[in-house]
C-alpha positions in Angstrom: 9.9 -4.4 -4.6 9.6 -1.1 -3.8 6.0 0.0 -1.4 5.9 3.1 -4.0 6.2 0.9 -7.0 7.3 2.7 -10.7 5.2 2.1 -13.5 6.0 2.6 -16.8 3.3 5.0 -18.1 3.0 7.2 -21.0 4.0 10.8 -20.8 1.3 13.0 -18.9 3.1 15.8 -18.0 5.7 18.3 -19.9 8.4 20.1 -18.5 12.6 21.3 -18.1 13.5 18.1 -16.3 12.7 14.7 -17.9 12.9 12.5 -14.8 10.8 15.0 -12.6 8.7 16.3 -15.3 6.7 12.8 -16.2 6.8 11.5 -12.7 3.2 11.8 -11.2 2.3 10.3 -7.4 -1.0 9.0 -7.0 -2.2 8.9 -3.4 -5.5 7.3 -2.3 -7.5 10.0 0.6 -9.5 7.3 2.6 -13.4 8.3 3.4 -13.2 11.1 0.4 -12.9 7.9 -1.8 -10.5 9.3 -4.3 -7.0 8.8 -5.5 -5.2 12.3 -6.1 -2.8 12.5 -8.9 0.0 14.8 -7.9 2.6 16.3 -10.2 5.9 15.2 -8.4 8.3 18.1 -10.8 5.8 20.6 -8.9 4.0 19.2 -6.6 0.5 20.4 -7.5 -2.5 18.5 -7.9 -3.2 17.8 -11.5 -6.2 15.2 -11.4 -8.3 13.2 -9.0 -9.7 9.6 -9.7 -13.3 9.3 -8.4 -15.7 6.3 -7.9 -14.4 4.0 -5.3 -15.0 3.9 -1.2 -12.9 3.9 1.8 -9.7 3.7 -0.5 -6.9 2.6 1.3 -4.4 0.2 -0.2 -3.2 0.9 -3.5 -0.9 -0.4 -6.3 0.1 -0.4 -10.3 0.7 -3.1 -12.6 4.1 -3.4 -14.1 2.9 -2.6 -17.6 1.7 1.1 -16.5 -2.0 0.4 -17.4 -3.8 -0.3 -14.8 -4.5 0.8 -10.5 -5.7 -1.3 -8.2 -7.2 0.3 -5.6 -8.0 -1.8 -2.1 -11.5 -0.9 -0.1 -10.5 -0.7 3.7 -14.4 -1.1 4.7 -16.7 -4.2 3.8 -20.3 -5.4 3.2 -22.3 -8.4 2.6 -23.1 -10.1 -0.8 -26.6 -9.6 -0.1 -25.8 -6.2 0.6 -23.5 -5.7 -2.3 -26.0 -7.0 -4.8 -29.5 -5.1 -3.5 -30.1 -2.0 -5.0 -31.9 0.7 -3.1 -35.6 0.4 -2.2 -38.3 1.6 -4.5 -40.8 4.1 -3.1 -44.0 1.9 -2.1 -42.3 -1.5 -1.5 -42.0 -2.6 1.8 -38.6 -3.8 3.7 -39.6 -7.5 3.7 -41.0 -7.7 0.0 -37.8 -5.7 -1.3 -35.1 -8.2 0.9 -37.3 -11.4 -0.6 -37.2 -10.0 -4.0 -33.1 -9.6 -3.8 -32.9 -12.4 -1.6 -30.9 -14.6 -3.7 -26.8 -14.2 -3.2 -24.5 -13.5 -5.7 -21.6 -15.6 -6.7 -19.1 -13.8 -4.7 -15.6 -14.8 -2.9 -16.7 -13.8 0.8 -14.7 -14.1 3.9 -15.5 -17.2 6.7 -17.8 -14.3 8.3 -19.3 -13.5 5.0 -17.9 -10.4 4.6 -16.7 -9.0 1.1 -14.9 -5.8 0.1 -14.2 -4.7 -3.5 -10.6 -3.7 -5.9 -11.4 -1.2 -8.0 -9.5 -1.6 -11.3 -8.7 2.0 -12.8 -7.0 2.6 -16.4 -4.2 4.8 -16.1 -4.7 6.5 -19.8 -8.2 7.7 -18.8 -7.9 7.6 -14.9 -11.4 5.8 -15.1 -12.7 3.0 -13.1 -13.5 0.5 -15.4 -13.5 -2.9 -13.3 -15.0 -3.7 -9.7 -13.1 -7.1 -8.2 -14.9 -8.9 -5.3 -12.5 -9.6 -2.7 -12.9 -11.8 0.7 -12.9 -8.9 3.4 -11.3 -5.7 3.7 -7.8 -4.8 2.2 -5.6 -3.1 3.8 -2.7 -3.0 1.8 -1.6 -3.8 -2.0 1.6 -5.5 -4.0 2.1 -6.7 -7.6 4.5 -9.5 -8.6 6.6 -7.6 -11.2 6.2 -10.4 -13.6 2.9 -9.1 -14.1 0.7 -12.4 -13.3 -0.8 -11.3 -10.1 -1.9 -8.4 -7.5 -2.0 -9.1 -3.9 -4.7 -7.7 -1.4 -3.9 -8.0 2.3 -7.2 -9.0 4.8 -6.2 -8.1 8.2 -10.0 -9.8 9.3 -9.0 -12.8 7.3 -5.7 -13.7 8.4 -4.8 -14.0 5.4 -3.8 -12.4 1.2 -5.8 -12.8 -2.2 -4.1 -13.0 -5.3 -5.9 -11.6 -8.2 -4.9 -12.8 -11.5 -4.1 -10.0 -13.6 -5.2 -11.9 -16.9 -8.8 -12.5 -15.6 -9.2 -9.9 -12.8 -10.5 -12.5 -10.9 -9.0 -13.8 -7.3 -7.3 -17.0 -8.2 -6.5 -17.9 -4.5 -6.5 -17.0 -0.7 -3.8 -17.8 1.4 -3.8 -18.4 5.4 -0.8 -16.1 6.5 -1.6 -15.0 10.4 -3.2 -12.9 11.8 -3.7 -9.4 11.0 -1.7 -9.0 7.7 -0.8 -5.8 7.2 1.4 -5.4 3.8 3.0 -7.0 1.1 6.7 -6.8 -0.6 7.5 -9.0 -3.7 10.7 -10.4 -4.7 12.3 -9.2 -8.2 11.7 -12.8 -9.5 8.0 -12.8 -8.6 9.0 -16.3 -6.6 8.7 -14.9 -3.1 6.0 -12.8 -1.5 6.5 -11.5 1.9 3.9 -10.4 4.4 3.6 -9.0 7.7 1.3 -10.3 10.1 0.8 -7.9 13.0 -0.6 -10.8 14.9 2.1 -12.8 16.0 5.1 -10.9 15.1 6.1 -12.3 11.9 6.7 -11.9 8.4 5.6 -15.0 5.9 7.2 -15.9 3.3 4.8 -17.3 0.7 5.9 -19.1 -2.5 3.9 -17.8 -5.5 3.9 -20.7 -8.0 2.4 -23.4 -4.9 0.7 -20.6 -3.4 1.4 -21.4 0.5 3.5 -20.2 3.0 7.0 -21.7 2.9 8.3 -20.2 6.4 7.7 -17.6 8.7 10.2 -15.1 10.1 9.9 -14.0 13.5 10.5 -10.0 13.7 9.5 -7.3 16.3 6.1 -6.3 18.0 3.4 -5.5 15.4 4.7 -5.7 12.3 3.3 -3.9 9.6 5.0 -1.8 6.5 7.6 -3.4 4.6 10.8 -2.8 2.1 13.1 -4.5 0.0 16.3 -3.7 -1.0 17.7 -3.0 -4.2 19.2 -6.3 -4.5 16.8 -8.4 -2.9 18.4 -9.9 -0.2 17.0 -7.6 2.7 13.6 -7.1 3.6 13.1 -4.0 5.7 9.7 -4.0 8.4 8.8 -1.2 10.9 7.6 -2.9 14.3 4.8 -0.2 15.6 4.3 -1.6 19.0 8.1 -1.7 19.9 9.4 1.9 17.7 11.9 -0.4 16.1 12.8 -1.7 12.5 13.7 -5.6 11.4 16.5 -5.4 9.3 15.8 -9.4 8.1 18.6 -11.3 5.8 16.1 -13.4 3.9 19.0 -16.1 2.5 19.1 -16.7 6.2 15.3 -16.4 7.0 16.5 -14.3 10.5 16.9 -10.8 11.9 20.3 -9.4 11.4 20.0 -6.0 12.4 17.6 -3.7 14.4 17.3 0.0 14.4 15.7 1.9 17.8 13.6 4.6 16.2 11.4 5.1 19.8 7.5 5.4 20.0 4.9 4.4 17.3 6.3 3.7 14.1 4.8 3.8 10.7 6.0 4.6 7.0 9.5 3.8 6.0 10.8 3.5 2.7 14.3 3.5 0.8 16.1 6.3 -1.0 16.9 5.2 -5.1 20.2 3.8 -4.5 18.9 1.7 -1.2 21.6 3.6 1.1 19.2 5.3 3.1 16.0 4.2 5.1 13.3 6.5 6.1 11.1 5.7 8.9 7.9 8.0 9.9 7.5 8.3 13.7 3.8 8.6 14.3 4.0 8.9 18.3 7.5 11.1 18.6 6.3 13.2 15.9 9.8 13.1 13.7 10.9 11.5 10.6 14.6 9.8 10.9 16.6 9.0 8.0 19.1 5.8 8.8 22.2 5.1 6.6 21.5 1.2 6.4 25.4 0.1 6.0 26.6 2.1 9.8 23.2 2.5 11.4 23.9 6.3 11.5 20.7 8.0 12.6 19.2 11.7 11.6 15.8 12.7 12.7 13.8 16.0 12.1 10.3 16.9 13.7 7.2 16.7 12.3 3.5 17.4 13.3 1.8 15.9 13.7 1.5 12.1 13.3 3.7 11.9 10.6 2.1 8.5 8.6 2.6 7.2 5.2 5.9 7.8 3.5 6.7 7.5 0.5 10.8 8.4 -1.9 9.6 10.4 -5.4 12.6 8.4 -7.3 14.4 11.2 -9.2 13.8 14.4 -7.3 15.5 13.7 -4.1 12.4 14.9 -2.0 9.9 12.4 0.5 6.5 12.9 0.8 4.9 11.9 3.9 1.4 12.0 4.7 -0.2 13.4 8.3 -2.5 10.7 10.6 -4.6 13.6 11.6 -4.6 16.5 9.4 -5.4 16.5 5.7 -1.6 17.2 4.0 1.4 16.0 2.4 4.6 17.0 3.4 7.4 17.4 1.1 10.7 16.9 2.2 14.2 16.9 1.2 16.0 13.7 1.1 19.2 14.6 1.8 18.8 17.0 5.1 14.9 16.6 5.4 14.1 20.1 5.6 10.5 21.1 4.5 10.5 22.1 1.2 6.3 22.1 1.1 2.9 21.1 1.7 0.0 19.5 0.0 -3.3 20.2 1.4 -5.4 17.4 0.5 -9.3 16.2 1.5 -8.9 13.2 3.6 -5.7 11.3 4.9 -3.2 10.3 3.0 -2.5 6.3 2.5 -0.3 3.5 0.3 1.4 5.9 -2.3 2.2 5.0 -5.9 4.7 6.6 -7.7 4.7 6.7 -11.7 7.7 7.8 -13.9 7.4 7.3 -17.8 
C-alpha cells in the first residue's frame, strides 16, 4: 500500500481535468493541530480540519469516509478524564473528586494518546479513539477491517477495528516503530522498528509477528510496490534505502542516497522512487529497475514526501520552515510552494 493512500471520495472539487480536478491532499501541520485540505489540480488551500492536537500520523479508510488522525504527544487517563478546575475548589479536593480512572487502553507507563476519527463529507471530528501512547505513524488494511497506529514508546502497533472504533489488539514489534505498509491482501503488515534495524512482518488474522527482516540503520518510512512483492524502507542513520524482496524475507538491493534520509515514496506506475534528503538538502529520484540516480537541491530539510497520482508533480514538506514544495516528477524542477502554519507530516492523497 501506498504511504499516500487513495480514497475513494465523493466529488469536492470541479474543474477541466477529471483526474486532477477531484484529487484533494490532506496534510496534518503538527502543533497547529489541523489537517489542511489542498486542491492538488491547483494547489491552493481549500479547507482546514480543526479539533485535534499534536497531529502527526494520518490515514483514510478504503471506503472514502473517514480520517484517522494519530496524536504524536500523550497524557494520562486521569489527566484525559479531569476537566479544568472550578474557581474556589482547591487542587486536592478537585484531583479526589476526579480521582477515579477511566476505562482506557494505556501504555505499560500509563501513558495514552488519542485517533481522532474525522468524516470526510463534513471534514468534522466526530469520534475520539483512546490509544496506548503516542502515534507516530498510520496505515489501513485495504480490506477495510482495521487501522494501524504506530507507538514508538511502546514498542509496539494498535489495531483499531474499523467496525467498532475500538483498539482490538496491541502487538510487541521492537523498539521504536516508526511506520506501517499493508499488503494488497490485508494478510501482511509490515513495520519498521528504528530500534534494532528491522522491519516486522506481522500476520493480521493471528495478530503476531511472523518474522523480522533485518534492513539498514534506523529504519523508518516505508513503500510497497505496485505488485506487492517489494517493500521499500529509507534507513536515516546510514542515508541509504532497503530495497527488501519479501517472498524471500531479505535485502536485495540497496541505494546510497548520503546523509539523513527521510520521505520516499513511488511514482503511479512504481518505476521511480523518490527519497527526501533531510541532511544533504536534495530530493533524488531513483529508477528502481537500473538504480539510475537524479538528485535536485532543496532547502532546507526537505521531510515528508508525498506522489499526487495523476498530476505528475511531488509535494514535499520542509523540517524547518512552514511550506510545501511542489515539484515535477519527471525533472523535479519547482513548479511551487505552499505556505502552510506548522510543519508538514504523513500526507493523504484523495481522488474520487
Amino acid at each position: 500500500m501506498k504511504i499516500t493512500t487513495a480514497l475513494v471520495v465523493a466529488a469536492l472539487t470541479g474543474g477541466a481535468s477529471q483526474a486532477m480536478a477531484n484529487t484533494l491532499v490532506y496534510i496534518p501541520q503538527g502543533t497547529p493541530g489541523e489537517v489542511l485540505v489542498i486542491d492538488g489540480a491547483t494547489d491552493k488551500i481549500v479547507g482546514k480540519i480543526t479539533g485535534m492536537e499534536d497531529v502527526h500520523g494520518l490515514v483514510g479508510t478504503p471506503d472514502g469516509k473517514y480520517l484517522l488522525a494519530g496524536r504524536f504527544s500523550e497524557t494520562t487517563p486521569a489527566q484525559a478524564a479531569t476537566p479544568p478546575k472550578p474557581k474556589g475548589v482547591s487542587a486536592a479536593d478537585h484531583a479526589a473528586h476526579h480521582a477515579k480512572k477511566p476505562d482506557t487502553a494505556a501504555s505499560m507507563d500509563g501513558a495514552i494518546s488519542f485517533v481522532s476519527v474525522i468524516r470526510v463529507e463534513d471534514r468534522s471530528v466526530v469520534r475520539r479513539i483512546t490509544v496506548p501512547g503516542a502515534i507516530h505513524h498510520a496505515a489501513t488494511t485495504p480490506d477495510g477491517r482495521y487501522a494501524v497506529m504506530t507507538h514508538p514508546n511502546g514498542d509496539g502497533i494498535s489495531l483499531i477495528d474499523l467496525n467498532t472504533f475500538k483498539v482490538a489488539k496491541m502487538i510487541p514489534t521492537g523498539p521504536l516503530p516508526n511506520y506501517a505498509a499493508v499488503s494488497k491482501d490485508s494478510k501482511w503488515i509490515y513495520v519498521s522498528n528504528a530500534g534494532n534495524n528491522t522491519v516486522s512482518e506481522v500476520d493480521t488474522d493471528n495478530k503476531f509477528v511472523r518474522r523480522n527482516i533485518l534492513v539498514g540503520k534506523s529504519p523508518e518510512h516505508l513503500v510497497m510496490s505496485p505488485d506487492g512483492k517489494r517493500l521499500f524502507v529509507n534507513n536515516v542513520e546510514d542515508g541509504t534505502v532497503s530495497v527488501v524482496s519479501l517472498p524471500a524475507g531479505m535485502v536485495e538491493k540497496t541505494y546510497s542516497i548520503g546523509g539523513e534520509v527521510h520521505g520516499i515514496d513511488l511514482s503511479e506506475d512504481g518505476k521511480t522512487l523518490f527519497v527526501a534528503g533531510k541532511e544533504e538538502n536534495k530530493v533524488t529520484a531513483i529508477d528502481v529497475e537500473s538504480g539510475e540516480m537524479r538528485s535536485t537541491k532543496l532547502s532546507p530539510s526537505p521531510y515528508h514526501l508525498t506522489a499526487i497520482p495523476g498530476t505528475g508533480k511531488i509535494y514535499v514538506s520542509s523540517a524547518e520552515e512552514p511550506k510545501i514544495w511542489v515539484l515535477d516528477e519527471n525533472n523535479l524542477t519547482l513548479k511551487g510552494e505552499i505556505p502552510i502554519q506548522g510543519t508538514g507530516h504523513q500526507m493523504v492523497v484523495s481522488q474520487h
